[in-house]
C-alpha positions in Angstrom: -22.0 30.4 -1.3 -19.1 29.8 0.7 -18.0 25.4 1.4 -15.6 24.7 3.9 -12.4 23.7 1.9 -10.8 20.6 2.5 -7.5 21.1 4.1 -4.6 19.0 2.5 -0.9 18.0 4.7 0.7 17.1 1.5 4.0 16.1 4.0 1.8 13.1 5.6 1.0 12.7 1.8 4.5 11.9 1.5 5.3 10.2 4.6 2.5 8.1 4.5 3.4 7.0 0.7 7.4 6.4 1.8 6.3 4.4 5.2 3.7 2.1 2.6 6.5 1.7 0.0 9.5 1.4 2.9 11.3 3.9 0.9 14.1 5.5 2.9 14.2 8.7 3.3 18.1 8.9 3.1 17.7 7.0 -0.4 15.1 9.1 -1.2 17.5 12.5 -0.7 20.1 11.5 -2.6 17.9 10.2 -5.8 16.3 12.9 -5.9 19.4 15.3 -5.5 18.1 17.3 -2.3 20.0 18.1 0.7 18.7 15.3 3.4 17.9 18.4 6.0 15.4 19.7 3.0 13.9 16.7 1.7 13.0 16.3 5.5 11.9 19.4 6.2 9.3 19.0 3.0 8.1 15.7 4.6 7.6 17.3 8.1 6.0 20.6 6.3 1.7 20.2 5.5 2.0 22.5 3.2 5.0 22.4 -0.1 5.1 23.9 -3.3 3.6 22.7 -6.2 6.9 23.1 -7.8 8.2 20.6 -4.8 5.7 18.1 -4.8 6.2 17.6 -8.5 10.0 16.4 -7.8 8.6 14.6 -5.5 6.6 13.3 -8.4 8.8 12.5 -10.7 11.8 11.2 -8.2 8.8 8.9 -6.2 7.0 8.2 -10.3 3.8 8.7 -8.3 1.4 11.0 -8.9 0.7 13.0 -6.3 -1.2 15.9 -7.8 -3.5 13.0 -9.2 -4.0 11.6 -5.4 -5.2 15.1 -4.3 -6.9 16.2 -7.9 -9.3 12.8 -6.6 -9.8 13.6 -2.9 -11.8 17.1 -4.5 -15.1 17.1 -5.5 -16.3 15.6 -8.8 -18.0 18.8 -10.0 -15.2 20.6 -9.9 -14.0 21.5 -13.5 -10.7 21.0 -14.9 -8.9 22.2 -18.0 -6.7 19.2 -18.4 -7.4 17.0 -21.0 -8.9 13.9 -20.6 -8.4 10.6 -22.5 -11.4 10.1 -24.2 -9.4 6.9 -26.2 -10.7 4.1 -23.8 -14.5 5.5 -23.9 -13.9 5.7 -27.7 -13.0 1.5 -28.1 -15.2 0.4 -25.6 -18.2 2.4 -27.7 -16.3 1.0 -31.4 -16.7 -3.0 -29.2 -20.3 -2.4 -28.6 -21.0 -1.7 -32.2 -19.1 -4.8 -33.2 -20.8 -6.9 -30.6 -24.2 -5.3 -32.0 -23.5 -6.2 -35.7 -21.8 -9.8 -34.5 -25.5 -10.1 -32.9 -27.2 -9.2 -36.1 -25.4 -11.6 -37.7 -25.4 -14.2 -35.9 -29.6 -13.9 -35.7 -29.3 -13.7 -39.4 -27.5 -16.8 -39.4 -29.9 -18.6 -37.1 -32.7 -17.9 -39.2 -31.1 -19.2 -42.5 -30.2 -22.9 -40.9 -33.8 -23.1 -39.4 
C-alpha cells in the first residue's frame, strides 16, 4: 500500500524559525562558522542535509529533527529511546495518593 508522503522544505523550516525569533541571518553565519553565501543558500534550499540541519540544530539549540519527527504520523516506529522516567513518577504518585487514601479512610473510621 502506497500513502502519499508528506513533503518537507526544511529552508522555510528555518526561515520561518529565524523570522519568529528575529534572528539575523548575518549573526546567525558567523555563530555558527558558515560562509554567509552558504548559510543562505541552506535557508533558500527545501531540501538540506541531515548533517546541515543538525548544525543548524545545535548553532539555533532548537530541535529541528524533533519538529519534523512530530509533523509524521504517530504509528510510525522509532528506534530512539524514549524517556519512560516521567510515566514511571507519575505511576510511583498514584500509588502514594492510593495508600494516602487508604490511610486517611483508616483514619476516618478510628475517630468515628
Amino acid at each position: 500500500m502506497q500513502t502519499k508522503q508528506k513533503e518537507f522544505d526544511a529552508g522555510k523550516i528555518l526561515r520561518d524559525y529565524c523570522d519568529r525569533k528575529r534572528i539575523y541571518k548575518a549573526a546567525l553565519s558567523r555563530k555558527m562558522g558558515l560562509k554567509y553565501p552558504t548559510m543562505l543558500l541552506s535557508l533558500k534550499s527545501d531540501t538540506i542535509s541531515i548533517n546541515r540541519l543538525a548544525e543548524f540544530c545545535h548553532g539555533l539549540e532548537h530541535n529541528f529533527l524533533l519538529d519534523i519527527a512530530a509533523q509524521l504520523p504517530a504509528h510510525y516506529t522509532t528506534d530512539a529511546t524514549i524517556n519512560t522516567k516521567e510515566k514511571e513518577e507519575i505511576a510511583a504518585l498514584k500509588e502514594n495518593v492510593k495508600a494516602l487514601e487508604t490511610e486517611n479512610a483508616l483514619l476516618k473510621s478510628m475517630l468515628k
